[in-house]
Backbone and ligand atoms as CSV (ligand in chain L), in Angstrom:
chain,resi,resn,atom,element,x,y,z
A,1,UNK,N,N,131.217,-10.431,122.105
A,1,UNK,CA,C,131.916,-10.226,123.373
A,1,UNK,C,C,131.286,-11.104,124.458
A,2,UNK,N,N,132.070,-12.037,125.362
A,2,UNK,CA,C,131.648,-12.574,126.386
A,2,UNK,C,C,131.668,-11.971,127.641
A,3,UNK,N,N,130.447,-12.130,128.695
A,3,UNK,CA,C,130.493,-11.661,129.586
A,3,UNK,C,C,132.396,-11.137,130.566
A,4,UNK,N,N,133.036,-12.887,130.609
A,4,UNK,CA,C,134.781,-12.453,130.958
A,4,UNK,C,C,135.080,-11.229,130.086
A,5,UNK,N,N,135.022,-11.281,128.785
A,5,UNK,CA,C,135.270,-9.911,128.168
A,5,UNK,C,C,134.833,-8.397,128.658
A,6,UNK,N,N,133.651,-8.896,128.890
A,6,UNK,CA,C,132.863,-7.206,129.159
A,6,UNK,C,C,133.721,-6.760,130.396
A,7,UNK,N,N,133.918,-8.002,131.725
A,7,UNK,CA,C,134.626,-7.191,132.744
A,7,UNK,C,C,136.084,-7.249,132.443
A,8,UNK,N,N,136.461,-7.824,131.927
A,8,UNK,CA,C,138.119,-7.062,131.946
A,8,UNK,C,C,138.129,-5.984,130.778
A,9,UNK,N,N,137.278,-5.460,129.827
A,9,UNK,CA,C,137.224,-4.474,129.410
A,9,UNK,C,C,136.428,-3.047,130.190
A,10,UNK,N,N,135.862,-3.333,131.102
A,10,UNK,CA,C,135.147,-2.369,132.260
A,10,UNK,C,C,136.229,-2.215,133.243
A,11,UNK,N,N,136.946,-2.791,133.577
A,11,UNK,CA,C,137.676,-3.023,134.243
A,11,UNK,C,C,138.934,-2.293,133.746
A,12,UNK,N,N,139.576,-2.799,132.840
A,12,UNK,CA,C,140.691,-1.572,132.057
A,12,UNK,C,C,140.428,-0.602,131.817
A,13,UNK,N,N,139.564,-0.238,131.340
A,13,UNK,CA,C,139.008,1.003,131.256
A,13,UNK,C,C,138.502,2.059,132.454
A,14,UNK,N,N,137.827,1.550,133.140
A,14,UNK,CA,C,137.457,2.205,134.135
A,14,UNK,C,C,137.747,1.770,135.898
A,15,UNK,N,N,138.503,0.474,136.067
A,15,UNK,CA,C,138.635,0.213,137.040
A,15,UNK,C,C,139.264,0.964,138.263
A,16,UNK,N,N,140.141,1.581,138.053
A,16,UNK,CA,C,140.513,2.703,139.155
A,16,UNK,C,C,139.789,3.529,139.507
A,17,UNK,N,N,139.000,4.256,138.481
A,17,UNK,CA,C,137.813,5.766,138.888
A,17,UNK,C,C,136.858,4.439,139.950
A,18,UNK,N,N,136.533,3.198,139.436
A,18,UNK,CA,C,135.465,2.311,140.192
A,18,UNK,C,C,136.005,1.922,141.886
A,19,UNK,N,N,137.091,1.579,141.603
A,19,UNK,CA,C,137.773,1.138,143.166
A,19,UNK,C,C,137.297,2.338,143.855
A,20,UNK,N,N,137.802,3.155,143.583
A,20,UNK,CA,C,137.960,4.616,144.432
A,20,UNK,C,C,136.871,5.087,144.707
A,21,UNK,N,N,135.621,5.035,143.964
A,21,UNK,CA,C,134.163,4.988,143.922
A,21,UNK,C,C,133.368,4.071,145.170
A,22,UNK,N,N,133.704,2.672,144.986
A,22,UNK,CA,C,133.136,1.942,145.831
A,22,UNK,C,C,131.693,1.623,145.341
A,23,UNK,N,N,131.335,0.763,146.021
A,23,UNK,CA,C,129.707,-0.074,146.146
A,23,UNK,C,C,128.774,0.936,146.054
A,24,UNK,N,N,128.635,1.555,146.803
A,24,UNK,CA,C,127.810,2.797,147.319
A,24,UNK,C,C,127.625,3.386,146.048
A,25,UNK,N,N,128.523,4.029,145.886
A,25,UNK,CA,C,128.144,5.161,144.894
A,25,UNK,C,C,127.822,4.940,143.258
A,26,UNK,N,N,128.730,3.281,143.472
A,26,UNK,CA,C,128.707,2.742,141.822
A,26,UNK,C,C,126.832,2.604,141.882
A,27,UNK,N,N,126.949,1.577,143.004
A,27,UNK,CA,C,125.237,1.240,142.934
A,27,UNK,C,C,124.282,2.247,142.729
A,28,UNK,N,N,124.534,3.176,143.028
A,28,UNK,CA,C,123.430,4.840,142.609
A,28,UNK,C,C,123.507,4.799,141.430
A,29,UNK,N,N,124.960,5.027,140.135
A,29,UNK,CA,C,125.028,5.160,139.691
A,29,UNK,C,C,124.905,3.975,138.270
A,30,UNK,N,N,124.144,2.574,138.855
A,30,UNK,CA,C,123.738,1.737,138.127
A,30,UNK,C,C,122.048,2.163,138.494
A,31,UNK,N,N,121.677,2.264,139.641
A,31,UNK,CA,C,120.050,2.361,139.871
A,31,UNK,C,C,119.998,3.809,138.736
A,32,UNK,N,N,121.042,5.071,138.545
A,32,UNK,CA,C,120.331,5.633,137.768
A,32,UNK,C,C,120.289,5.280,136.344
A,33,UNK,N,N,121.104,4.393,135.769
A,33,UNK,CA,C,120.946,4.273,134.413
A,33,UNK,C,C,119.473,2.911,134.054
A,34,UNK,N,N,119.638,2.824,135.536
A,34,UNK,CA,C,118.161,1.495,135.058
A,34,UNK,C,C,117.122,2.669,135.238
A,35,UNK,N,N,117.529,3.811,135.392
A,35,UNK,CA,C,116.060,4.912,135.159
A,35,UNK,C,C,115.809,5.181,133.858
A,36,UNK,N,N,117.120,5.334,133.494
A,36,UNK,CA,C,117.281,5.622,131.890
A,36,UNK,C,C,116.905,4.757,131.454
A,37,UNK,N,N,117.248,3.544,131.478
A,37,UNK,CA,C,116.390,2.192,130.742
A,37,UNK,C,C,115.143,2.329,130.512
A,38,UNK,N,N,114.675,2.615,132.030
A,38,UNK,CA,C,113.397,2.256,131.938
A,38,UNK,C,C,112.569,3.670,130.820
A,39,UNK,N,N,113.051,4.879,131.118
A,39,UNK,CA,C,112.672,6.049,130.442
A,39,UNK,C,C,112.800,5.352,129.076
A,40,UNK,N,N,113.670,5.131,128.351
A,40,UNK,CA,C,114.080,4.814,127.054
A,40,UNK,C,C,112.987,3.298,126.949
A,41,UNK,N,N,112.618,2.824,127.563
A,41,UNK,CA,C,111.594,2.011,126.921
A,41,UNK,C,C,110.301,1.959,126.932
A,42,UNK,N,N,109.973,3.067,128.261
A,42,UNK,CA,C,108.623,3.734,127.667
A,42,UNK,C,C,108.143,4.502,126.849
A,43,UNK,N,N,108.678,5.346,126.499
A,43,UNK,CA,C,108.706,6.268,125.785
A,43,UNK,C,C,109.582,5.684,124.446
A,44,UNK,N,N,109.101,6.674,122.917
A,44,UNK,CA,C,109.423,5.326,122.027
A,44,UNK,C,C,110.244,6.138,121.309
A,45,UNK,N,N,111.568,5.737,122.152
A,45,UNK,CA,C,112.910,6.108,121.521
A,45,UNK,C,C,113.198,5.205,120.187
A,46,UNK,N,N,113.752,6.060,119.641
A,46,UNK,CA,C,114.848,5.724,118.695
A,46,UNK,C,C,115.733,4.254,119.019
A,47,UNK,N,N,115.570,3.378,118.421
A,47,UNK,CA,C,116.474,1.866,119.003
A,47,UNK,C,C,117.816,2.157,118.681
A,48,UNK,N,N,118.566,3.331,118.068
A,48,UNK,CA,C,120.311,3.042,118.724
A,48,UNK,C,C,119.640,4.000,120.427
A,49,UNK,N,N,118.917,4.888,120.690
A,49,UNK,CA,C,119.129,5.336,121.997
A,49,UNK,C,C,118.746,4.430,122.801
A,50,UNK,N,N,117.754,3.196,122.702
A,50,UNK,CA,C,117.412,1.596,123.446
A,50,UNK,C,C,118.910,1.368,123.550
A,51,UNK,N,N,119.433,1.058,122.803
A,51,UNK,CA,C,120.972,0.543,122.774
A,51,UNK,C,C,121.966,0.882,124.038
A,52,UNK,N,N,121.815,1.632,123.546
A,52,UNK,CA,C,123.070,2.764,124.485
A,52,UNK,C,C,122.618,2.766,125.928
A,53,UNK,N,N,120.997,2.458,126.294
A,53,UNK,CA,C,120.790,2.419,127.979
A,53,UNK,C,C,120.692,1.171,128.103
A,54,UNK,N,N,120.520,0.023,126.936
A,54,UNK,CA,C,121.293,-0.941,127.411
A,54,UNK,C,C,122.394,-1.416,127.798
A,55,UNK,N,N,123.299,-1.070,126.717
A,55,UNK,CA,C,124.855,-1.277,126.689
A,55,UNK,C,C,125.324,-0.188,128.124
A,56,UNK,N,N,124.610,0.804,129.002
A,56,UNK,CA,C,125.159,1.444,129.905
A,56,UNK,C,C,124.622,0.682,131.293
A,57,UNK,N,N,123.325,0.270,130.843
A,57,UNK,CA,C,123.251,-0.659,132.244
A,57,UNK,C,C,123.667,-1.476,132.386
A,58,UNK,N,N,124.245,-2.703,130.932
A,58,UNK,CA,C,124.496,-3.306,131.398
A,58,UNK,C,C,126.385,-3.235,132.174
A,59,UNK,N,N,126.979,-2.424,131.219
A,59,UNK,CA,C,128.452,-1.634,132.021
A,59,UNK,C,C,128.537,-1.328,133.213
A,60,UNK,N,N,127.628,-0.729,133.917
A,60,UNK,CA,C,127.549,-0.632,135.265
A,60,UNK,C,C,127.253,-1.744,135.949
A,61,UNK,N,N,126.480,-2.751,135.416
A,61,UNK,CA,C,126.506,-4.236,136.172
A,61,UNK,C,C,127.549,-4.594,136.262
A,62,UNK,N,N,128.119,-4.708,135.408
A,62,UNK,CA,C,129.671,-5.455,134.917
A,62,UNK,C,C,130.706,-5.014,135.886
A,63,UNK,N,N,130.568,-3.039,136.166
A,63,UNK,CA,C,131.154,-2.561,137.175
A,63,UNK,C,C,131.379,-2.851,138.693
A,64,UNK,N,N,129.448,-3.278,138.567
A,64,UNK,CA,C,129.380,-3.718,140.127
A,64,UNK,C,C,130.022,-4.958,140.217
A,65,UNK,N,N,129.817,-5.634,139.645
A,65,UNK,CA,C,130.467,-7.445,139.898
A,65,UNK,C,C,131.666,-7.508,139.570
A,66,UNK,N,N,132.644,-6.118,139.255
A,66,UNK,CA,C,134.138,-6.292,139.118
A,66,UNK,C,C,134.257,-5.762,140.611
A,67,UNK,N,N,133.763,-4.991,141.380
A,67,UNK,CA,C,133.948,-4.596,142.630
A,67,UNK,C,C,133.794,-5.257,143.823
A,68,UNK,N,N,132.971,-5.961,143.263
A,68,UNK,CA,C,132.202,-7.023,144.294
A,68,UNK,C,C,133.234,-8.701,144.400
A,69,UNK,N,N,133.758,-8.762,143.032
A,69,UNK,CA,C,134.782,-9.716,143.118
A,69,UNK,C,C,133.371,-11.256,142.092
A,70,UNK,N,N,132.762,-10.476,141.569
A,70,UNK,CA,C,131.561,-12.057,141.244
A,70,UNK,C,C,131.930,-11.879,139.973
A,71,UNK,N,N,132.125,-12.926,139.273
A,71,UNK,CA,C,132.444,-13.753,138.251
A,71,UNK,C,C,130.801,-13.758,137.549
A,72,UNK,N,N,130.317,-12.732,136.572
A,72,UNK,CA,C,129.197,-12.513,135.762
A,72,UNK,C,C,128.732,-14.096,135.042
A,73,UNK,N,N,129.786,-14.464,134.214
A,73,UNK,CA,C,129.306,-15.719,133.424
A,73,UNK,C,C,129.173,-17.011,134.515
A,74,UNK,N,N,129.941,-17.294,135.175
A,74,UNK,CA,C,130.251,-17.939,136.143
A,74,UNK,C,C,129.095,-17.961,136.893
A,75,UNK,N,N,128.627,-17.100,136.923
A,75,UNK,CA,C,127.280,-16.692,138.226
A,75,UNK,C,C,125.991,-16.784,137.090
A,76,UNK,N,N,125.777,-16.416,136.193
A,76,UNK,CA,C,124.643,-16.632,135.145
A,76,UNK,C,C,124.404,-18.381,134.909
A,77,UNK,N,N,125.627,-19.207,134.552
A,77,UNK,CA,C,125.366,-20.190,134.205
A,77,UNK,C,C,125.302,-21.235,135.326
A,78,UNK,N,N,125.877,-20.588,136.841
A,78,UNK,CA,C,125.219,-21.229,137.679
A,78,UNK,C,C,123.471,-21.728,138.474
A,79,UNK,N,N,123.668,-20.187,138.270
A,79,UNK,CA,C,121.722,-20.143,138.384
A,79,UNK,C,C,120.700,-20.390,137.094
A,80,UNK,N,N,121.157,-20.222,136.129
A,80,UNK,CA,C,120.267,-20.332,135.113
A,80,UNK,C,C,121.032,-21.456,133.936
A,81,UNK,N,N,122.178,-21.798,134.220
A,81,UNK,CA,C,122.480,-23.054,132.818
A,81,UNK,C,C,122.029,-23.870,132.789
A,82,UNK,N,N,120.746,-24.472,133.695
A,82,UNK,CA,C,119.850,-25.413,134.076
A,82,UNK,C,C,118.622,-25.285,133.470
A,83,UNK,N,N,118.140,-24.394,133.073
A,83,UNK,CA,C,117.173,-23.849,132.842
A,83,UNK,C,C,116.588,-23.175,134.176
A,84,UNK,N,N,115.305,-22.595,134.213
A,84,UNK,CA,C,114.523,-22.111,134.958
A,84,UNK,C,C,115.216,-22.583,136.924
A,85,UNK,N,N,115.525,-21.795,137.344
A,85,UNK,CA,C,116.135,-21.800,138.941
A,85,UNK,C,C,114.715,-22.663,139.481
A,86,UNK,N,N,113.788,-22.285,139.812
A,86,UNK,CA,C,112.924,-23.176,140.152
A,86,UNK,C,C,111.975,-24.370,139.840
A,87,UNK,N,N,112.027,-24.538,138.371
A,87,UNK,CA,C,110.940,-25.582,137.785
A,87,UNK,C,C,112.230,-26.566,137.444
A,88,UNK,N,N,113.032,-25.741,137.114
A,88,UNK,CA,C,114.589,-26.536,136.145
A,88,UNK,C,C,114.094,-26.925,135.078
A,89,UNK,N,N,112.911,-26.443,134.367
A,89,UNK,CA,C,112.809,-26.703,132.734
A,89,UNK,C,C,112.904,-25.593,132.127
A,90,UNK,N,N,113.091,-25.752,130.699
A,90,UNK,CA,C,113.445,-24.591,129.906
A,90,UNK,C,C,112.522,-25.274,128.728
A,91,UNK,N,N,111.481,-24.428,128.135
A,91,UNK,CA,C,110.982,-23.257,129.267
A,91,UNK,C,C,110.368,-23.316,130.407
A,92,UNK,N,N,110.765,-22.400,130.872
A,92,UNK,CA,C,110.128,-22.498,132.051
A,92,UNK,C,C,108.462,-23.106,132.471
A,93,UNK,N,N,107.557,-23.491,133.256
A,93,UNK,CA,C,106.868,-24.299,133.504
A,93,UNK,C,C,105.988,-23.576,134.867
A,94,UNK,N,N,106.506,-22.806,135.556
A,94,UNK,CA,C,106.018,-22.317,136.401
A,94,UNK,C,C,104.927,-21.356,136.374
A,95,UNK,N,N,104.023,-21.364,137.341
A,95,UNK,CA,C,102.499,-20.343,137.310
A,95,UNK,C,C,103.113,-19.078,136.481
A,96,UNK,N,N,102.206,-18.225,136.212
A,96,UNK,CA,C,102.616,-17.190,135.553
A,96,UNK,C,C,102.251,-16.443,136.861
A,97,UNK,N,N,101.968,-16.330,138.223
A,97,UNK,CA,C,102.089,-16.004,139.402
A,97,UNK,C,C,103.334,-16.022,139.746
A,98,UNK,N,N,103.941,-17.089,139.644
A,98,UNK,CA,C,105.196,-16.726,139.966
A,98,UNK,C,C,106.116,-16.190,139.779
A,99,UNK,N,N,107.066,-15.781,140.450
A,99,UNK,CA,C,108.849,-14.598,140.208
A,99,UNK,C,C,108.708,-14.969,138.647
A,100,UNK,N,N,109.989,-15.992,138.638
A,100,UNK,CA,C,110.101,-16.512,137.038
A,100,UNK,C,C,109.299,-15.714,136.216
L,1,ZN,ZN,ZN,110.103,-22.201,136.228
């Protein structure tokens, strides 16, 4: 599945409950599944339950950037089809101080 895929399948599926939702509340409801993420990877789940708080965070991303109007692949391969946003090599090259 390609990113275009993931949102017009987030989007058919859930796009009306999301409109009606809005920014606000979607965004809570992505900050809580990156809790779950994060729970599910400290603690040493089972890898289909890794799965599933992946595949849910990343759905709620997908949610936010269908609301927001941003084009996911479009926006990934702008900042990063270069390699690294700041060194522009792949791999990256930069301090291990740094973001990157
Ligand atoms: Zn870099």
């Amino acid at each position: 599945m390609t990113l275009p895929e993931l949102q017009t399948l987030i989007r058919d599926t859930f796009g009306a409950k999301d409109a009606s939702r809005g920014t606000a509340g979607t965004f809570m409801w992505f900050i809580e599944e990156v809790g779950e993420l994060s729970a599910a990877l400290r603690g040493n789940s089972p890898k289909d339950h890794l799965a599933t708080e992946f595949a849910d965070t990343l759905a709620w991303l997908a949610t936010l950037a269908n609301i927001a109007g941003v084009d996911l692949e479009a926006a990934v391969r702008t900042k990063y089809g270069a390699g690294c946003p700041e060194c522009h090599q792949s791999p990256c090259a930069c301090g291990a101080a740094e973001k990157p």
